[in-house]
C-alpha positions in Angstrom: 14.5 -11.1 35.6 10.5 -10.8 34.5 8.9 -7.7 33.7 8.3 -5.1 36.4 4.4 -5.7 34.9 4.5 -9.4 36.0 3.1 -10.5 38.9 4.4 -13.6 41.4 2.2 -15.7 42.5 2.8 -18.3 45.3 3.0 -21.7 44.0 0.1 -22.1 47.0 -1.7 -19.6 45.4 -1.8 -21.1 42.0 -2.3 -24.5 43.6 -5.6 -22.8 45.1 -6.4 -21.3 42.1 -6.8 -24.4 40.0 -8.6 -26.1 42.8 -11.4 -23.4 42.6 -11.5 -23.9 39.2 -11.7 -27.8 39.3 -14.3 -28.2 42.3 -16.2 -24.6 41.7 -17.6 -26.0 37.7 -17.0 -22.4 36.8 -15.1 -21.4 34.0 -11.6 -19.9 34.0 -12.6 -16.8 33.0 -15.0 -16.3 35.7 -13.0 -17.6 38.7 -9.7 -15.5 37.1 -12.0 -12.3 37.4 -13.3 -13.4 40.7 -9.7 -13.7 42.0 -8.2 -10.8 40.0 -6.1 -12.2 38.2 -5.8 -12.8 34.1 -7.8 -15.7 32.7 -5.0 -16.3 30.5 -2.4 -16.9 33.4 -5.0 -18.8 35.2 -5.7 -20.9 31.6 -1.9 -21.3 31.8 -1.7 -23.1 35.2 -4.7 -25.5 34.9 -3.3 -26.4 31.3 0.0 -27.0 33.2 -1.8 -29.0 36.4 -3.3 -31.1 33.9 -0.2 -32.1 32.0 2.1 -32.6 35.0 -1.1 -34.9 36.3 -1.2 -36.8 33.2 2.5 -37.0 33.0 2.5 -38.8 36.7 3.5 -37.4 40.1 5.6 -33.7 40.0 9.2 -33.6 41.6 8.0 -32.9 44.5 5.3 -35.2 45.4 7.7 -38.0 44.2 10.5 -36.2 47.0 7.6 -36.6 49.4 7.0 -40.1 48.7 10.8 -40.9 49.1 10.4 -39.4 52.7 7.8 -41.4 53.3 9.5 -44.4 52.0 12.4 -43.7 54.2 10.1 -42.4 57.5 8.8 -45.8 57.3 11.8 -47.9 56.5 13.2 -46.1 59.8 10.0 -46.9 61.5 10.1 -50.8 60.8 13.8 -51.1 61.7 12.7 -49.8 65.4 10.4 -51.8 65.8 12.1 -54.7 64.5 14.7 -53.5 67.8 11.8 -52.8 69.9 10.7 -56.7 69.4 14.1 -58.0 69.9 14.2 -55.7 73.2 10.8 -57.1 74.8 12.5 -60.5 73.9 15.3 -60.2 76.2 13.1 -58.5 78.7 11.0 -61.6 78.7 13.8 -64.2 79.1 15.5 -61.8 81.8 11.8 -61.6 83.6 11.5 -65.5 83.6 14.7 -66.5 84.7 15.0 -63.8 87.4 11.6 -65.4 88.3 13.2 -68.8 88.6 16.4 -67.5 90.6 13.9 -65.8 92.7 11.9 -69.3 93.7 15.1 -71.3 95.0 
């Protein structure tokens, strides 16, 4: 259990927080007083950001791509069935067509 002097931030928040920093051009110092929060905690996260970036995809963005992976796995096998489907409906179209003419 932290300190009852630390406080949480949302993994949103800090997400936020190092995007201001990025795209802003300010420095930490000034975006962590603009935002309340200690420069150091915000040095912290970018330092962190940057080493997970240059270290490849975090855990979860790599989850995310699985789910992707598998969304369109699923995706292509329907379709696959959805071909075959239209196939038969074809065949059964024509030769009802046929029956139809005698």
């Amino acid at each position: 259990m932290g300190s009852k002097y630390t406080n949480r931030y949302s993994d949103e928040y800090k997400r936020d927080a190092i995007e201001l920093v990025r795209s802003s051009g300010r420095t930490v110092t000034a975006v962590a007083r603009e935002l309340g929060i200690s420069a150091e905690s915000l040095r912290g996260w970018v330092k962190k950001a940057r080493a997970a970036q240059d270290n490849g995809p975090e855990p979860g963005a790599v989850r995310a791509a699985d789910d992707r992976d598998e969304e369109l796995k699923r995706l292509r096998k329907l379709t696959a069935e959805q071909a075959k489907t239209i196939e038969i409906l074809k065949k059964a179209t024509a030769f009802f067509a046929r029956e139809s003419d005698r």
